[in-house]
N, C-alpha and C positions, 0 to 999 in steps of 0.2 A: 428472683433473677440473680446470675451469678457471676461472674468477671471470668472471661478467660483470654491468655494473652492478651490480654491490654484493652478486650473490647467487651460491652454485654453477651452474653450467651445464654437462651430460652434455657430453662432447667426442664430436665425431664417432666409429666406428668405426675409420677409416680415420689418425686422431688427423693430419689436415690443418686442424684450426680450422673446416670447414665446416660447416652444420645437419644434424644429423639426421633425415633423410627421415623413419624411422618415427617420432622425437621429434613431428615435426611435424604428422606425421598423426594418432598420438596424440590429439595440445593440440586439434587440430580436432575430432576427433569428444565430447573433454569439452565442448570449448567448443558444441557445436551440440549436446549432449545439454542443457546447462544452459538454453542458450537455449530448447530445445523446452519444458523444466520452466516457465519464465519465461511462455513464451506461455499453454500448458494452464492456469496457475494463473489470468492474466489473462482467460480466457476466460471461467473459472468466476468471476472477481467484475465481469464485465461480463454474465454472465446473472443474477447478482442483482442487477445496478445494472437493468438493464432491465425486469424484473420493479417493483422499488421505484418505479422513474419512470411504471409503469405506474397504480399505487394509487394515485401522485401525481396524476398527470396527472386521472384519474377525479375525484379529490376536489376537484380545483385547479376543474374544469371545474363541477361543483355547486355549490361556494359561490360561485365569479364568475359560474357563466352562469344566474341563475335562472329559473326556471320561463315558459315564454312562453304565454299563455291564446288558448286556439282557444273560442270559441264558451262555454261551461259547463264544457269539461272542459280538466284543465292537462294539460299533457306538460312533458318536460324540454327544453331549450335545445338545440339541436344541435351546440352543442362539448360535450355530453356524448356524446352518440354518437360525436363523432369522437375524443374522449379514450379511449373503449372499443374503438371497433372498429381507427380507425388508430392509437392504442397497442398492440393487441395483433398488428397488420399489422407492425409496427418490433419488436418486444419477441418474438413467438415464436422469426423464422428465430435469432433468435444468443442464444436459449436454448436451443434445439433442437441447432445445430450444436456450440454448448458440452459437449452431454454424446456426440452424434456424431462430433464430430470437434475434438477438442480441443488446441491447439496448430497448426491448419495456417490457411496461409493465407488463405485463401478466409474461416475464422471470424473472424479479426481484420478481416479488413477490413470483411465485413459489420456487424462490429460498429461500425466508424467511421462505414459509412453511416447505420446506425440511430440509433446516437448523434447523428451532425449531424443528423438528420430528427427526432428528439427536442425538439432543439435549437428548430425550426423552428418543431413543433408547441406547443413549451411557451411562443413568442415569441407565435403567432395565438393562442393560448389568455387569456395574461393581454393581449392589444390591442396589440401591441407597445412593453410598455412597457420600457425603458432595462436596469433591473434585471435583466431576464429572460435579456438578448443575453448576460449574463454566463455564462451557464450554457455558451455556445457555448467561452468560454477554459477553463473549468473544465474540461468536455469531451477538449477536447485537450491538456490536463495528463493528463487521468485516459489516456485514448491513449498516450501518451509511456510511460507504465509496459508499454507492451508492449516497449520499447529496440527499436521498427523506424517509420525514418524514412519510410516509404512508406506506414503506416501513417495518417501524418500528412499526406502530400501527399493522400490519399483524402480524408481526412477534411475539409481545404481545398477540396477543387474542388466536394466534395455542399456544404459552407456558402459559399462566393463563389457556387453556380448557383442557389443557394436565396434567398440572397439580390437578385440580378441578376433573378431571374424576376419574384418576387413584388413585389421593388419597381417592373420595371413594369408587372403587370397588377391585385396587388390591396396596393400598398404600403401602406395601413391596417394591414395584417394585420401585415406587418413594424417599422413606424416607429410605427404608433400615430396618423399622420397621415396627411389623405387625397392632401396634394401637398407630397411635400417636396423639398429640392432636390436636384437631381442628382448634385453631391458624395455626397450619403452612402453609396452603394455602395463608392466607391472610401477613405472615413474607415474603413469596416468592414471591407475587403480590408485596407487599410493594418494596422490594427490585430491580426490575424490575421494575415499576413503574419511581423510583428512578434514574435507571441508562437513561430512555427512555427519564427523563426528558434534561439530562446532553447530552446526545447524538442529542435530537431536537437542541436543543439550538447553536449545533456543526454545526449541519446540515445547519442552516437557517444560520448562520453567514457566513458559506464557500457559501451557493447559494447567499448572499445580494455580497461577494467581487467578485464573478464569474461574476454576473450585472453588478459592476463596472468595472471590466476589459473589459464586451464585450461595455459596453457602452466608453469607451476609446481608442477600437478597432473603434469602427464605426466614433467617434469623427476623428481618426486620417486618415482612409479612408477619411472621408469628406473634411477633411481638405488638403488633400493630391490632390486632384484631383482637388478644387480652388487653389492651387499652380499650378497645370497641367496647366489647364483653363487659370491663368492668365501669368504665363510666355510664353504659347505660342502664347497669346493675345499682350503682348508685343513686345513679336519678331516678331511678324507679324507688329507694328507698328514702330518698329525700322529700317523695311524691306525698309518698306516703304519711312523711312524718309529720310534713305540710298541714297536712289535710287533718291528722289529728292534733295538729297545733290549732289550726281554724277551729274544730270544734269546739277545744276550751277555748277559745279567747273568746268565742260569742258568749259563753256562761261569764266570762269574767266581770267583776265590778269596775262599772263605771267611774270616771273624776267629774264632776260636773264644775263648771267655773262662771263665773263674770267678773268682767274686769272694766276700768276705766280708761279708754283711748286716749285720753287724754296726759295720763301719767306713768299708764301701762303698770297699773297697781291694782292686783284681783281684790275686788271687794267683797267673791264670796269664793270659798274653796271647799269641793267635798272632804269629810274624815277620812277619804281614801288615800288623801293625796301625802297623809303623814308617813306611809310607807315608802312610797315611792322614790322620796330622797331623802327621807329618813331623818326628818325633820318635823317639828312640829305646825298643824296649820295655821298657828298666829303667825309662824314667818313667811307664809305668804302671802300675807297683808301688808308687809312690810315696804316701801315705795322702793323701790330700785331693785325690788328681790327680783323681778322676773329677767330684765334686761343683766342683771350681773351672774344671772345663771346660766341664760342662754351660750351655746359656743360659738366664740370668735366667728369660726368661718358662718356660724348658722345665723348670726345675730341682725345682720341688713335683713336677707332675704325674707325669714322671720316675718319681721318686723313690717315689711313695705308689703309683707301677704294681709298682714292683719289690717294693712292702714285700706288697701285695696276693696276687703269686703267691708271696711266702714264706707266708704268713697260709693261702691257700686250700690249698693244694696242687698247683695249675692251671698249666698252660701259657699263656704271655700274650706279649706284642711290647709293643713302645713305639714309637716315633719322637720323635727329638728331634736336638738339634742341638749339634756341639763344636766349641771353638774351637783351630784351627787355632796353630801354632807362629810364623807367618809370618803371621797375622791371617787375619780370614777366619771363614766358617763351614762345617761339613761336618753334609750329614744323614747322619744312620746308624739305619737301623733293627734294632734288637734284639731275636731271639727270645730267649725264656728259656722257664727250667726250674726248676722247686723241685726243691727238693734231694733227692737219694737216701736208701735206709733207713741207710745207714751213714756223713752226713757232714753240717753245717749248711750249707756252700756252696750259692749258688745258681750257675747255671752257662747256655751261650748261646752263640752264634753273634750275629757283627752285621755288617750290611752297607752298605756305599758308597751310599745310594739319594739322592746329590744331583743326580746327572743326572737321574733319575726326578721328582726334585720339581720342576725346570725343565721340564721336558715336562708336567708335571702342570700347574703356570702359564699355559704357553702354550696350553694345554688349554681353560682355563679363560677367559684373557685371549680364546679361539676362543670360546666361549658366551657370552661377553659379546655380543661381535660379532653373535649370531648373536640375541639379544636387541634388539640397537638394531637390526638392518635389519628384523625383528618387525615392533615399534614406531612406527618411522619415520614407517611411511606413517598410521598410524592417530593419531597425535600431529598430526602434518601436517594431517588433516583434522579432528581436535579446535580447530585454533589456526583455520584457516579459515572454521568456521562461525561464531566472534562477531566475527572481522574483516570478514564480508560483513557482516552487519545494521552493525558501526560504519560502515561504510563509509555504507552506504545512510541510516544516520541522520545523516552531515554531510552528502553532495551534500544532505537535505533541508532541514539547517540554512542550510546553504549560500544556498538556493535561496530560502529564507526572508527572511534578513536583505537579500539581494539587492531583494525586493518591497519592505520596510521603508524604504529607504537613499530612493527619491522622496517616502514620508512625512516624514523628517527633514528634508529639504529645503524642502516646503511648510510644516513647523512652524517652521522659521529664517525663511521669508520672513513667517510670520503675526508673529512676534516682533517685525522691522525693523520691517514696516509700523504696530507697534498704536504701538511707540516715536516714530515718525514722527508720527501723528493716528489718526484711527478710521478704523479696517476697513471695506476696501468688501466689499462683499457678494458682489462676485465672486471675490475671494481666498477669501473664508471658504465657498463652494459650493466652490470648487477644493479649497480642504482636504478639506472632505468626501468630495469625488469617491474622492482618493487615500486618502483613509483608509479608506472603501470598499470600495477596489479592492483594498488591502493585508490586509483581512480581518483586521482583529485581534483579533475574539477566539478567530478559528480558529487561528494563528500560539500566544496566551498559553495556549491549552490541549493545542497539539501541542509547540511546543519544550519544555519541561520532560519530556516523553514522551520525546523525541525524546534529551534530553542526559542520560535516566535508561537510555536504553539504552546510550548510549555509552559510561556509566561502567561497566556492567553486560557490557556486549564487550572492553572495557578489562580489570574487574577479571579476567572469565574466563582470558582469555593469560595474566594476571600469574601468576596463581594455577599455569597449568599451566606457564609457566616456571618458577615458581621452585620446584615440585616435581621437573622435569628437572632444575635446577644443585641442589638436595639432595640428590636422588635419587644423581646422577653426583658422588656423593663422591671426590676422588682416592685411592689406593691411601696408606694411611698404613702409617707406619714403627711409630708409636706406639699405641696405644689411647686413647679418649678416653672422658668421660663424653656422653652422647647419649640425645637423649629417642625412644625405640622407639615411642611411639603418633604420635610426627609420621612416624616415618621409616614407620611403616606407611600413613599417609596418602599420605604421595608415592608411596609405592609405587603404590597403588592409583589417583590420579589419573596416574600414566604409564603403568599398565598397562591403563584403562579401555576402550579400544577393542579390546581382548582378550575382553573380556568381558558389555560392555554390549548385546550384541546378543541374548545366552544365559540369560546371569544379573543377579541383582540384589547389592547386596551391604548386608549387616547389621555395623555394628560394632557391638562392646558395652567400650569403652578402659575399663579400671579406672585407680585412683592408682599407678600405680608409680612407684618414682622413677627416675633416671637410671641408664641400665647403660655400665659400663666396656666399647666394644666398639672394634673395627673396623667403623666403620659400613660404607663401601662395601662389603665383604663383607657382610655382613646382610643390607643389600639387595637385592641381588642374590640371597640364597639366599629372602629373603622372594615377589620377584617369580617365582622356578623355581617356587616351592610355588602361587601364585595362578594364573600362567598355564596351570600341568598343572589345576587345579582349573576355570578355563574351559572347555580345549579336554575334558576327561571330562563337564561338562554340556552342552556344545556337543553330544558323540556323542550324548547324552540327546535333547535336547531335539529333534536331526533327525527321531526317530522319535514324538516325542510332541508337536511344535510347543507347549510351555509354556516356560518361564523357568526358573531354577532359581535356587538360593542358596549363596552364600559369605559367609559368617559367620565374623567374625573378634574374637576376645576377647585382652584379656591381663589377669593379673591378677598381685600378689602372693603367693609363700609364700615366708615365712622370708628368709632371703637370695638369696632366688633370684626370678628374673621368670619365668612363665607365658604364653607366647604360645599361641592355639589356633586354627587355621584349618580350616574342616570345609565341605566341599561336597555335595551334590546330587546326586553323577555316577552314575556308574553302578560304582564303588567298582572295587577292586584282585580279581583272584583269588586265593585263597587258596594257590595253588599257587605262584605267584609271589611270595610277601610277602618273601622270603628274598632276591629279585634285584633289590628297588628301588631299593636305594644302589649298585649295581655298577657301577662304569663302564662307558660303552657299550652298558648294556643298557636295550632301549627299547620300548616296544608299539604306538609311533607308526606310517605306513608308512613306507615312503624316503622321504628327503628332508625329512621333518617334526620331526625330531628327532636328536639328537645322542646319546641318552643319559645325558648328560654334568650334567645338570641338578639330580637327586636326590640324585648323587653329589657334587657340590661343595655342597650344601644341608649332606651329612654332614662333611664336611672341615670345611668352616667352623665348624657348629655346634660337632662334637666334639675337632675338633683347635688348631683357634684360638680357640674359646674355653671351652672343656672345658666345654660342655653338654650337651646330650641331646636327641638328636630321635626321637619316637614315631611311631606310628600304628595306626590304629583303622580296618579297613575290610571291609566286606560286599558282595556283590555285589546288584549294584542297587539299594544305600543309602545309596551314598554311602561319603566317607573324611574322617577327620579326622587332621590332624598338629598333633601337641603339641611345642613347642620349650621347652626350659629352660632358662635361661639363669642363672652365676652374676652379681649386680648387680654386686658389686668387680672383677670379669672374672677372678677366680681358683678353680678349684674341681677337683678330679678331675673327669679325661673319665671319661666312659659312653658306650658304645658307640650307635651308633642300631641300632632295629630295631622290629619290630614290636610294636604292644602284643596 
């Protein structure tokens, strides 16, 4: 991958620095999808502007054109008629074409001509007075919202012929007077002209950032799918490596042990075990060797595992971890055995499993991977849709203050001139004009709109950034205290476009207080648990097109935190409830899963922080997993498993 202007960019194939053909074909066809969206929506609110103009126009034409008296009986005025009937001549075709054919060319442009003939008629209707012609600029602002400059040049040539005609065969109709002078066709071009140039310039800059976003769309597609490609390139070779690491460790040699419960001092140690911390095996005969090697965090649990199969009578394992002669740590997993009818000793086998727990990591460190290219693209398009409306809400600020800035001007020159003597009255019409034309109390009722979305597209990215950098906690050394109802919020705003399509989601956060955890682990085990909880409502919902629900509680007991997440889906088979923590095993089809998910859900909960994960599940009712957590981060594991 390669940096350009300030952002990643897909490197070619070929990795000679040149564009990517299908990169680029891609961006075009986002980009002329959005554009098609752009026009269709425009089409739809220029057949309800023409419809509105039409009710207008009617009304406009009744109270100014009143009743004209033939003889005894009244009729109505004939710009009522023409309010109805050539309103509804302008106002059908690109109503009509609106719901026929929506988004193509042929409908926007009609709608330009309608709109300038609108324009015309709403001029002849109120006598050509001044106010009216304004409707023609508004016009081609409301046009502009289609971002197609041609659109515009249409719209120009029907108002310069409309105007051109009319002023010279019934210029009354146009000016409001019956000879006026010859200039004014060419003040009205001008002015027009003017605004078409202000509006292209609007136009081309909103299609060059439209480009840019779709070509960042296809960039992040691209990029999204060689994350696919190669996390599952990986786990396919970590599959592998697995698999030939199992092989040798079943040939490998055994430690065989016994020990005294009572002093936790091995009375017999195999010759194997002098390798393994590098050490000789009188020293582990030594009383306190085993508890002073054991680690810190491993040394309760440990310890209350081994006391457990003395207590029961049961066969049990551990893992945990010793410290090495030369520093260092070594995992060893330990089978044990309660002791026989004729001795107290308890007694075991242990083995080398620190290679295993490094492939287990990069396993894991692979599911991550395989979570963010997930995500990516559906984050991507989360941050997008309120950076379009802020976007759209300054060009309009923009555009705003822009009209403003000739008012502030006539207000400075009204201030010289009052300081100077009295106002002449053509200044003071000039102010008017422009303050007018500036529209302010359209401006004092949309900017505040306009700066409350901003804040509101704004606060949305902040928000889902700064659930990403929570979310993406680094890997600690240490355990911390961490509030579990935020970290399950982040969760759920990064994981949202997993699920928002399928499901809804319910929290119910109780008081708990702060749990001693590794948080980025947590989370991660929290998002495996929600996004399997999607994609099983998701199966649902294809066949029943409803929504479903994830419902997420924690609550306190005792010293322990209670998390509960319960779905909708179409629930676990009962035959299966035994294989959901397995590694590798998975019900997804190819390629959709790792299996790898459930499985590090269980690690984490039971082994790093000796909690307990449940579950509760029917078919076709859904599943619910119960996570326990100790609050001090210290407590006996429990195994996970079904409830």
């Amino acid at each position: 991958m390669r940096w350009r202007h300030g952002r990643p960019a897909v490197d070619d194939p070929k990795g000679k620095g040149e564009p990517d053909p299908s990169l680029a074909l891609r961006s075009d066809v986002l980009f002329r999808a959005q554009l098609r969206s752009v026009h269709a929506g425009r089409d739809r609110v220029f057949a309800w502007l023409m419809a509105a103009q039409w009710v207008f126009a009617i009304g406009l034409a009744v109270l100014c054109s009143p009743q004209a008296w033939q003889g005894k009986a009244p009729s109505p005025h004939v710009h009522v008629y023409f309010a109805f009937f050539l309103g509804a001549a302008l106002s059908l075709p690109v109503i009509l074409l609106a719901f026929i054919r929506p988004g193509s060319a042929i409908t926007r442009h009609t709608a330009a001509v309608s709109q300038m003939l609108w324009s015309a008629l709403l001029i002849h209707l109120t006598g050509g007075r001044i106010e009216t012609h304004f409707h023609v600029f508004g016009s081609l602002a409301f046009l502009a919202f289609y971002r197609d400059w041609k659109v515009l040049l249409t719209a120009t040539v029907v108002a310069a012929s409309d105007h051109l005609v009319r002023g010279l065969v019934w210029p009354e109709s146009v000016y409001g007077i019956t000879n006026p002078e010859w200039w004014r066709f060419l003040e009205h071009a001008f002015w027009v002209l003017f605004e078409d140039i202000v509006l292209v310039m609007g136009v081309l800059d909103n299609l060059r950032e439209m480009r840019t976003i779709s070509s960042r769309e296809a960039e992040m597609e691209q990029l999204h799918s060689r994350v696919e490609s190669a996390v599952v390139e990986r786990t396919r070779e970590l599959e592998a490596s697995r698999e030939q690491y199992r092989g040798l460790l079943e040939t490998t040699r055994t430690i065989p042990w016994q020990m005294d419960p009572q002093t936790w001092r091995f009375t017999y140690i195999g010759p194997q075990a002098a390798s393994v911390l590098g050490c000789p095996t009188e020293s582990w005969a030594a009383p306190g060797f085993f508890e002073e090697r054991l680690h810190e965090d491993d040394r309760e649990g440990t310890l209350e595992r081994y006391r457990q199969v003395l207590a029961e009578g049961t066969h049990g394992e551990a893992t945990f971890r010793l410290r090495r002669d030369e520093g260092g740590w070594v995992w060893v997993r330990s089978m044990i055995s309660p002791p026989g009818e004729r001795g107290s000793a308890i007694r075991g086998i242990m083995l080398d499993v620190t290679e295993q727990r490094l492939l287990e990591l990069e396993l894991r460190q692979a599911q991550k991977l395989e979570s963010v290219g997930r995500l990516a693209s559906g984050i991507a398009h989360e941050i997008n849709t309120p950076i379009q409306f802020v976007s759209d809400s300054v060009h309009f600020l923009d555009e705003a203050f822009s009209e403003t800035f000739p008012l502030f001007a006539k207000y400075r020159e009204l201030r010289v001139a009052a300081v100077a003597g009295p106002v002449s009255p053509r200044l003071l019409a000039e102010v008017e004009t422009v303050e007018t034309n500036a529209d302010i109390p359209y401006l004092m009722e949309s900017v505040p709109k306009a700066l409350d979305r901003v804040v509101d597209g704004i606060g949305r990215v902040a928000t889902i950034v700064r659930s990403m950098k929570e979310f993406a906690h680094p890997d600690q050394r240490e355990k911390v205290d961490a509030d579990l109802n935020s970290a399950l919020s982040n969760t759920l705003t990064i994981a949202r476009n997993e699920y928002k399509y399928v499901a809804d989601v319910e929290t119910d956060f109780g008081e708990i207080p702060k749990v001693r955890c590794y948080l980025g682990e947590l989370n991660q085990a929290f998002l495996n648990i929600i996004v399997n909880a999607a994609h099983a409502i998701g199966d649902v919902a294809k066949e029943s097109g409803q929504k479903g629900l994830i419902k997420i509680s924690t609550r306190r007991h005792g010293d322990q935190v209670r998390i509960t997440i319960a779905d909708t889906g179409g629930g676990i088979p009962e035959a299966i409830h035994g294989k959901v923590f397995d590694p590798f095993f998975t019900t997804k089809e190819v390629g959709k899963g790792t299996g790898q998910g459930l499985a590090i859900v269980r690690s984490v909960i039971t082994e790093k922080h000796h909690g307990s994960v449940v579950f509760e599940s029917k078919s076709g009712e859904g599943t619910t997993f119960v996570i326990t957590l100790p609050i001090d981060g210290d407590a006996k594991p429990v195994a996970a498993k079904a409830a």
